[in-house]
C-alpha positions in Angstrom: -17.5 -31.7 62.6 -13.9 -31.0 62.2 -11.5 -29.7 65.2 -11.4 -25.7 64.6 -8.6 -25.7 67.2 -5.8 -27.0 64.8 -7.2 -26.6 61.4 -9.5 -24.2 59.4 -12.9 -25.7 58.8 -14.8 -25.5 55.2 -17.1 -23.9 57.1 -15.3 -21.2 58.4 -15.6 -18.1 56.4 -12.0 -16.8 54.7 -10.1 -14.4 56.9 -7.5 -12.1 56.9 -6.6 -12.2 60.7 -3.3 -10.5 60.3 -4.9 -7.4 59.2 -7.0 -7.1 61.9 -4.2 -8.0 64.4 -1.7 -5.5 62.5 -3.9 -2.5 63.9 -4.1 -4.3 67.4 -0.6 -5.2 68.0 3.1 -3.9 68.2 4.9 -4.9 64.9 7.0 -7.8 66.7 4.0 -9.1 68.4 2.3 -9.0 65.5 4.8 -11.2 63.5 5.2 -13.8 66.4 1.7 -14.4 66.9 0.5 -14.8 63.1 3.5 -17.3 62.6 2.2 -19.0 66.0 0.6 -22.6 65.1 -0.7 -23.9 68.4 -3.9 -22.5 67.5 -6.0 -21.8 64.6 -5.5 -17.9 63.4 -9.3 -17.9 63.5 -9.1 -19.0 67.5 -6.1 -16.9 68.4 -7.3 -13.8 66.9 -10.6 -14.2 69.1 -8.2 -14.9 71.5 -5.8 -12.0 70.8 -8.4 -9.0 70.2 -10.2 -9.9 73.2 -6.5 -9.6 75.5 -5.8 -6.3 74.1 -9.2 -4.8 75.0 -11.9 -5.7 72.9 -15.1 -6.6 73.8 -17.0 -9.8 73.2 -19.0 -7.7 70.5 -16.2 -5.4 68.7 -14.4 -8.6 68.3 -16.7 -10.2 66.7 -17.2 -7.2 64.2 -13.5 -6.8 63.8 -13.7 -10.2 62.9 -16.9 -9.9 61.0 -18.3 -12.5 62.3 -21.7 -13.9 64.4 -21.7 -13.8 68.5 -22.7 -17.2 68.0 -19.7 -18.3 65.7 -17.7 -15.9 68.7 -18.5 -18.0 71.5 -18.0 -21.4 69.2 -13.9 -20.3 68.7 -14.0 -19.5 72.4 -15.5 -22.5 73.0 -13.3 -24.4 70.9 -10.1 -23.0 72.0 -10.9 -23.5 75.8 -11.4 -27.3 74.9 -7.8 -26.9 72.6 -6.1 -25.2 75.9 -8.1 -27.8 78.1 -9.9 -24.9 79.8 -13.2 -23.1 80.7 -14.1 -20.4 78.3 -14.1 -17.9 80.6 -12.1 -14.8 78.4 -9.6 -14.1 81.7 -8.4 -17.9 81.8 -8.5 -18.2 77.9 -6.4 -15.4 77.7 -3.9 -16.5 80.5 -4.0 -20.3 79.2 -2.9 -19.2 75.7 0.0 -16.7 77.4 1.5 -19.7 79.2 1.5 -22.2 76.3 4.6 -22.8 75.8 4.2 -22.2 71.4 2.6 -18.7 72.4 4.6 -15.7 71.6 4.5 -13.4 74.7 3.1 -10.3 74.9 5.2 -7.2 74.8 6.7 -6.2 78.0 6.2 -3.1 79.5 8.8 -1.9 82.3 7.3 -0.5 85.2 6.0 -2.4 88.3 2.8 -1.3 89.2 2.1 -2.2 93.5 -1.1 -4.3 93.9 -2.8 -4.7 97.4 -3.7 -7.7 98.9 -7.1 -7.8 97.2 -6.0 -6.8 93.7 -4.2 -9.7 93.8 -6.8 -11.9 94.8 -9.3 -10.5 92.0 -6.5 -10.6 89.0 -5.7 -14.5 90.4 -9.5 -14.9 90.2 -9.5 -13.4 86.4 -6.3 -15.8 85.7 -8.1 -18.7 86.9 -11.4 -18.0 85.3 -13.5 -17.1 88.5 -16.0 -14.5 88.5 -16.2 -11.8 91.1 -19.7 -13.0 91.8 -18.6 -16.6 92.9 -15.1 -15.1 94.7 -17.5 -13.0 97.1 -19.5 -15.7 98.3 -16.5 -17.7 98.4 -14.4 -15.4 100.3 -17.3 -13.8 102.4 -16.3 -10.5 101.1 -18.6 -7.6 99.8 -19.5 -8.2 95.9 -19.4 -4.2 95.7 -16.0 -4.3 97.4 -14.8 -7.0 95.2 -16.4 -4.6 92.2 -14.3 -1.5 93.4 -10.9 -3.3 93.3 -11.2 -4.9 89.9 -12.1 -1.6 89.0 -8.6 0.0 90.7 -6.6 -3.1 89.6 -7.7 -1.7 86.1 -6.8 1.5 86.1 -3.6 0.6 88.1 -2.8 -1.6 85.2 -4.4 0.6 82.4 -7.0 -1.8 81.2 -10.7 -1.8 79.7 -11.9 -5.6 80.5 -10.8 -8.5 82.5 -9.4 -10.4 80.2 -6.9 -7.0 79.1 -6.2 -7.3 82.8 -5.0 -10.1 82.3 -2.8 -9.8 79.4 -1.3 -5.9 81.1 0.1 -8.3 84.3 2.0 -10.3 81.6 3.3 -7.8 80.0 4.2 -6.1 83.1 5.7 -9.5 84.2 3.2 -9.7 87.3 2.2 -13.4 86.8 4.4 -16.8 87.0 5.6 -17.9 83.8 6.0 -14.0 82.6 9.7 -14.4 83.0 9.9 -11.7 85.6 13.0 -11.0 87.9 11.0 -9.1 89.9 9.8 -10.8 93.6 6.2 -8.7 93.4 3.6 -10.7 94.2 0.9 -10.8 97.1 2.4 -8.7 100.1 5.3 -8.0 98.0 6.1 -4.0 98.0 6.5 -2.2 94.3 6.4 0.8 93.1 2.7 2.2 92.6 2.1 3.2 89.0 
């Protein structure tokens, strides 16, 4: 079977993935990540429309494509980016590849507690909220109830969005932030 990570497979349908990504993303975005070749377009789009909000099912119909042939490009660009495929840590792992173009930025410094920063590290480094609680001792309706604040405080639907709105607000490592926020760190609350 041929490596879906670096080039398009005869057995992958046609697809134009820079119309779909056109009504997804700002027009400079857009350019940078179709010209992007660290991944196949078929992989980065999964990639791409899940970050910017989509769920595992409206990407696969904005891709108009199977579930199943879904989770085989998530599948095979975790293995390209030498990662789980869990959407948060997909997501982050293609934002720090050095060939990826960044998301656009977005100025403002949202504050995150303590906790917030725990769950978005936990979404950057693939761990579910279910395996952080037992980990950490701490309530799995507490953990629940944060994710859902850091969302809102960061103005996103999923956790993988999460993860792409603390790039753009320049939150994580690697997002080329001047700013010292960070775990304990005060900001300004959105």
């Amino acid at each position: 079977m041929p490596d879906t990570s670096t080039s398009t497979s005869a057995e992958t349908p046609a697809f134009a993935y820079g119309f779909v990504l056109a009504k997804v993303l700002p027009a400079p975005e857009f350019k940078a990540i179709t010209a992007a070749k660290f991944l196949n377009p078929h992989l980065l789009t999964a990639i791409t429309l899940t970050a910017v909000g989509h769920t595992r099912n409206a990407t696969a119909q904005a891709m108009e494509i199977s579930s199943t042939t879904l989770t085989s490009y998530f599948a095979s660009a975790a293995k390209a980016l030498g990662c789980s495929p869990r959407m948060g840590l997909l997501v982050h792992r293609a934002y720090s590849h050095p060939a990826c173009p960044r998301p656009s930025r977005i100025s403002k410094n949202p504050h995150l507690d303590v906790t917030e920063w725990m769950v978005l590290l936990a979404h950057t480094g693939g761990i579910t909220l279910k395996h952080l609680s037992a980990s950490r001792m701490l309530s799995l309706d507490s953990l629940t109830r944060t994710n859902r604040s850091l969302m809102t405080k960061l103005d996103a639907k999923t956790p993988a969005h999460t993860v792409r709105r603390a790039w753009q607000y320049g939150l994580l490592p690697g997002t080329d932030t001047t700013s010292t926020a960070g775990p304990g760190a005060g900001g300004q609350t959105s």
